[in-house]
C-alpha positions as CSV (number, residue, x, y, z in Angstrom):
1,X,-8.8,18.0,16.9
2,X,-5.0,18.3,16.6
3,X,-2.9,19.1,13.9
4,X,-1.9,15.6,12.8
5,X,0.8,15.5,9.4
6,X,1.4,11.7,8.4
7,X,4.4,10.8,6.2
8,X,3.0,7.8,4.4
9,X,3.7,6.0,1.6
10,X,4.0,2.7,-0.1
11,X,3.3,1.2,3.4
12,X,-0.1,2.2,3.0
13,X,-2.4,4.0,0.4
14,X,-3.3,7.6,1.5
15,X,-7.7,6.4,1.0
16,X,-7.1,3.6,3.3
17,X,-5.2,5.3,6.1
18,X,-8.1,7.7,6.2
19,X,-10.7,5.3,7.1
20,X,-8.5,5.2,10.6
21,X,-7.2,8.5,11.1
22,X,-8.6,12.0,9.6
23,X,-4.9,13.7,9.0
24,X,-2.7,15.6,6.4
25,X,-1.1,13.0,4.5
26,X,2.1,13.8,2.6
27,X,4.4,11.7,0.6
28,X,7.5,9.6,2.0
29,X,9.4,11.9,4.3
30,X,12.7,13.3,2.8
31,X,15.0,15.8,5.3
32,X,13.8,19.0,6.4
33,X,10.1,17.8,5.8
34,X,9.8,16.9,9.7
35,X,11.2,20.4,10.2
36,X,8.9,21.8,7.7
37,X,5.5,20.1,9.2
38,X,6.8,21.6,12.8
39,X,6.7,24.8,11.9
40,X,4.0,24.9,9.5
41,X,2.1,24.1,13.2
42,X,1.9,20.2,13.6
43,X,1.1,19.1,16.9
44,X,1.6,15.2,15.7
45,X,3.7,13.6,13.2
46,X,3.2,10.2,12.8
47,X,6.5,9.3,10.6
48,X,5.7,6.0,8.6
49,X,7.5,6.0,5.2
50,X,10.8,7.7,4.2
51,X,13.5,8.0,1.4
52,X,16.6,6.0,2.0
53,X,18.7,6.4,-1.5
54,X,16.6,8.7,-3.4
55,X,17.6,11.6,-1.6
56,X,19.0,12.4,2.1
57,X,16.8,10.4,4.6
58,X,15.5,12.2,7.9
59,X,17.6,13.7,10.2
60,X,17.9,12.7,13.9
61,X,18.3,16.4,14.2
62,X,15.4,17.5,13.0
63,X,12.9,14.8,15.0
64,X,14.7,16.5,18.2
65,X,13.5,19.8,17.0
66,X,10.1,18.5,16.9
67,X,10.3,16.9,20.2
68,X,12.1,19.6,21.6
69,X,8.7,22.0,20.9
70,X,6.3,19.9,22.4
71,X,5.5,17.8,18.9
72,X,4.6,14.1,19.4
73,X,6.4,12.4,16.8
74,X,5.1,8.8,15.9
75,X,7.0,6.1,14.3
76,X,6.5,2.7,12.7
77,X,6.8,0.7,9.8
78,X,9.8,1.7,7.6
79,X,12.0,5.0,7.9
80,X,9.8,5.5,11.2
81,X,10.5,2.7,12.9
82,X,13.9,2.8,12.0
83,X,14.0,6.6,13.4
84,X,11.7,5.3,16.6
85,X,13.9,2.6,17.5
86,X,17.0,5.2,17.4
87,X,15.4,8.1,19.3
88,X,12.7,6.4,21.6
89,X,15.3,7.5,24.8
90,X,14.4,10.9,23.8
91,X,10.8,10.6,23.4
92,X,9.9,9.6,20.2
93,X,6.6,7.2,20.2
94,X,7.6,3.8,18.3
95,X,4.7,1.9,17.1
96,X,4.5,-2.0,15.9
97,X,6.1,-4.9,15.3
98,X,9.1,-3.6,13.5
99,X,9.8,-0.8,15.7
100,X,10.1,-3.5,18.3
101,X,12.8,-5.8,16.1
102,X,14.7,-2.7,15.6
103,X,14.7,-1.5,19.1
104,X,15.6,-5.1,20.1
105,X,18.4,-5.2,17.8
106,X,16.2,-8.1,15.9
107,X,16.9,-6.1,12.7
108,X,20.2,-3.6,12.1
109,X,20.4,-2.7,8.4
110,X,18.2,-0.2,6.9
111,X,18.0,-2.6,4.1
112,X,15.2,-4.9,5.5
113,X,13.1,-2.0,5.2
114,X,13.9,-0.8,1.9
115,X,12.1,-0.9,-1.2
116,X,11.4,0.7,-4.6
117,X,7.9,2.6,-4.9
118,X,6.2,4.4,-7.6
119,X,7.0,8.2,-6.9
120,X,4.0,9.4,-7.9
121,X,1.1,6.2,-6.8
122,X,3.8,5.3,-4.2
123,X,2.7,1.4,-5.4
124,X,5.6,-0.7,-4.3
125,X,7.6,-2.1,-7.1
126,X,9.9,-4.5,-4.3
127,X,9.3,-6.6,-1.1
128,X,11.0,-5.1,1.7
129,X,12.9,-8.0,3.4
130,X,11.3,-7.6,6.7
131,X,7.6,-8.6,4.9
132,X,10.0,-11.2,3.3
133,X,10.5,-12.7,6.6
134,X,7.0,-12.2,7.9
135,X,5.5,-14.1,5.1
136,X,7.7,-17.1,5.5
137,X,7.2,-17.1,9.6
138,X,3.7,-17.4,8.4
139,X,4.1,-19.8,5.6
140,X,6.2,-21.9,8.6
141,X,3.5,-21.4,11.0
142,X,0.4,-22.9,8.7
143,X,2.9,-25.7,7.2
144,X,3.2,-24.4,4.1
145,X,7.5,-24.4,4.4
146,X,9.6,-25.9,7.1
147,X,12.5,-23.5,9.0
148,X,15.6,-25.3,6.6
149,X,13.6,-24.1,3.8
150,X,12.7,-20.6,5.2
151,X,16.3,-20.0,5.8
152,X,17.5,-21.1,2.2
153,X,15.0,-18.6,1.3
154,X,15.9,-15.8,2.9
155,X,19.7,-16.2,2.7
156,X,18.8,-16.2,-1.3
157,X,16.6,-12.8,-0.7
158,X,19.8,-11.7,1.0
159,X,21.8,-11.7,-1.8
160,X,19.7,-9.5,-4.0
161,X,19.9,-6.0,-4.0
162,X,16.8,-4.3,-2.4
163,X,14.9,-2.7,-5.7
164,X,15.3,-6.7,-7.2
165,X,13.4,-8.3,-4.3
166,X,10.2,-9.8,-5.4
167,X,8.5,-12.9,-3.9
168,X,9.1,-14.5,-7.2
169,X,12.7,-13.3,-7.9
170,X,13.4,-14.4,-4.6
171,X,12.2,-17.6,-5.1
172,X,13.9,-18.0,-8.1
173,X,17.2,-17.3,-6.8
174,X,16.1,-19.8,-4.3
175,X,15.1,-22.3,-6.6
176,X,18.7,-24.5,-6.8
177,X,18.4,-25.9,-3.2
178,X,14.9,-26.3,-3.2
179,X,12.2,-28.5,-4.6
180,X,10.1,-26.4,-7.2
181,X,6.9,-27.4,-6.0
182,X,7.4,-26.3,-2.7
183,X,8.0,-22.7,-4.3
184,X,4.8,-22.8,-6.2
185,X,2.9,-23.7,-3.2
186,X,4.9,-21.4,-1.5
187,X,4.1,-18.1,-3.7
188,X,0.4,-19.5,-3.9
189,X,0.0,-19.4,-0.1
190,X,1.5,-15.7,-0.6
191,X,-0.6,-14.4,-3.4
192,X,-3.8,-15.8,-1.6
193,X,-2.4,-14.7,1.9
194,X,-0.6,-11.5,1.2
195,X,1.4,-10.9,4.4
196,X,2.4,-7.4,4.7
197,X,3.9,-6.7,8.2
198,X,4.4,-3.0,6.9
199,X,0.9,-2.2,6.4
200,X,0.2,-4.0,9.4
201,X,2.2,-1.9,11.7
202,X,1.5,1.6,9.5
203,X,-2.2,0.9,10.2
204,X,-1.4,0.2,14.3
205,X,0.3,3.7,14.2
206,X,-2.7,5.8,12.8
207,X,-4.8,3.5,15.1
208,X,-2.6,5.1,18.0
209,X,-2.3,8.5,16.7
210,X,-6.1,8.7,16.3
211,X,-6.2,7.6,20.0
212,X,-4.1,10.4,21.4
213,X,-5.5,12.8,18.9
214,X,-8.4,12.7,21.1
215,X,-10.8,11.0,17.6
216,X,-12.2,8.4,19.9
């Protein structure tokens, strides 16, 4: 079995990303940890979660050092994808649905990723705006909302500032060009259906690390 370090966060809690890959988990990646886990003998890094304002984010630099001494580094979700989508020309592995909006050019801003966590349960405290979006293309897709509606909504999640975004604070900012019901039944199809395209993609990565890990 390799050496496998995973920077992971609020994207997904540490006991439920063991039950798909057997790794050292460490908290949200802030710089020099990549450079750190490299020469503390990784031989994969599967980069998920990351600061972005807390302190100085990842350095391009320092995933080239890794990749430069034969370490696979994996990328997907938030800070990861973000980094994956910047540095896949060079050999960084990008993982998931996110990875792939950023690499398209789908998303630009670091913001639709960005959110405010507990820093010591790493329990998120915001919606990223990128789960924002995922959770109204679903809500559009089983009829709960129509696409005017989604885009009033995410215009309104726009205009708040990251650590402020909350389905319901969202909603409410919403809430002047749209009927009130269709928010409650909007937020109920949430709470029931809890879309989270983060966890989603953090749990493809560690499915895909444990693959070339040599688990199964």
């Amino acid at each position: 079995m390799q050496h496998v370090v995973v920077f992971l966060g609020p994207s997904l809690d540490h006991e439920t990303a063991r039950k798909y890959l057997d790794a050292t988990y460490l908290p949200p990646a802030k710089r020099s940890d990549i450079t750190s886990a490299v020469d503390a003998g990784a031989e994969i890094i599967g980069l998920i979660d990351g600061v972005f304002f807390q302190s100085s984010a990842v350095g391009h630099r320092e995933i080239l050092y890794a990749l430069k001494r034969g370490v696979r580094v994996v990328g997907a979700s938030s800070m990861g994808a973000l980094r994956a989508a910047e540095m896949d020309s060079l050999g960084m592995i990008g993982i998931g649905k996110v990875y792939r909006m950023y690499a398209d050019g789908e998303l630009i801003s670091d913001d639709e990723v960005a959110l405010v966590f507990d820093p010591e349960l790493f329990i998120p405290l915001s919606e990223p705006l990128v789960n924002i979006r995922h959770g109204l293309a679903c809500a559009e897709k089983d009829g709960i909302i129509d696409g005017k509606t989604a885009g009033r909504i995410i215009t309104a999640a726009k205009s708040l500032y990251y650590p402020e975004r909350t389905w319901r604070s969202v909603c409410s900012a919403a809430g002047d060009n749209i009927d009130r019901d269709i928010l409650d039944r909007l937020l109920k199809y949430i709470e029931k259906r809890k879309p989270d395209l983060k966890r989603d993609d953090a749990i493809a990565a560690l499915k895909f690390i444990a693959g070339i890990a040599g688990e199964h």
